[in-house]
Phi, psi and omega in degrees: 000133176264139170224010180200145168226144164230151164180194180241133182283089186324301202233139164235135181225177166301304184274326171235192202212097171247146217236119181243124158303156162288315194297012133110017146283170188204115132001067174298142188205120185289113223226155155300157170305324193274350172261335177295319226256333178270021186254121183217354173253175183261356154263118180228167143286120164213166185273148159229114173266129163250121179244116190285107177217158181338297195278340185197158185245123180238156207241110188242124163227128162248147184293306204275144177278352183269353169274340150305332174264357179276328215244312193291356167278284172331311154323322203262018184264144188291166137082029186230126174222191197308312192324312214265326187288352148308316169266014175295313196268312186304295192293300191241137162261176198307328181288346182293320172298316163292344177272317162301342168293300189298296206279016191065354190319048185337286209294003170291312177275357174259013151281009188266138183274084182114038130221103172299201173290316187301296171287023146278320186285303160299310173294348167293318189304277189289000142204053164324318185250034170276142163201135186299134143275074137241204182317149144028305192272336172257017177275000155308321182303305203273036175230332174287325168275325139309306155325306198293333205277322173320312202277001186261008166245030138261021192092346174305129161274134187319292190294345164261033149273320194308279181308331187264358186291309173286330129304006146290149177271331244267173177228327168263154176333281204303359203247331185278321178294296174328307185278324177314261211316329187287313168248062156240335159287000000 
């Protein structure tokens, strides 16, 4: 299984990448728009999903490893496949995806091109409990997501968990449930 690649980049397309190896092969490797856009030397690094299926063997490569992981999730959901979930990586970058999973945000996943509402909703649905584990800056996003979900099993509706979460200041969980519980009372 390939899970990295480096080498220097022959060809740049919209969609892809071809990457010659130092042992001189050279690579297709399918990249999102927001990985395109960050390619700017001619020697890269990328995170790689490799996907086997009968008729062809494929190469998925990302700069960031949490847009990879926005994408190897996305994969494993039915009726979602690499294309979409690539335009998917295209469309939300990671934090856009995790903020839209906490905020429920259908219309974040119908800009994505071929998710209608219905696979939108599902995907809200079926990874209601996904969270990036990353850096500093983004541990609010999962202290905004431990919050939301304490305050929907004291009872609380989602969508006014929703509206008072965002006016909160807080940055860890318990400071966030606390300033919640103050003005939902």
């Amino acid at each position: 299984m390939i899970v990295g690649i480096e080498g220097k980049v022959v060809k740049k397309e919209v969609t892809f990448v071809h990457i010659k190896t130092t042992a001189g092969l050279t690579y297709k490797v399918f990249v999102s728009l927001s990985c395109l856009g960050k390619i700017s030397s001619e020697i890269i690094s990328l995170h790689v999903s490799q996907i086997i299926r009968e008729d062809q063997h494929s190469l998925y490569g990302f700069i960031d490893e949490n847009e990879k992981k926005v994408f190897d999730t996305l994969i494993k959901l039915n009726g979602i496949g690499p294309s979409t979930a690539l335009a998917v990586c295209s469309t939300l970058s990671p934090d856009d995806f995790a903020q839209a999973l906490v905020s429920q945000n259908v219309q974040a996943f119908q800009k994505v091109p071929g998710i209608g509402p219905k696979s939108a909703k599902r995907i809200l649905v079926e990874l209601s409990d996904f969270s990036l584990q990353l850096s500093a800056d983004e541990h609010s996003s999962n202290s905004m997501i431990e919050a939301s979900l304490a305050l929907e099993s004291l009872g609380f509706k989602k969508e006014m968990i929703k509206k008072v979460l965002s006016t909160c200041q807080g940055v860890d969980t318990q400071t966030l449930i606390k300033e919640a519980l103050r003005k939902l009372s």
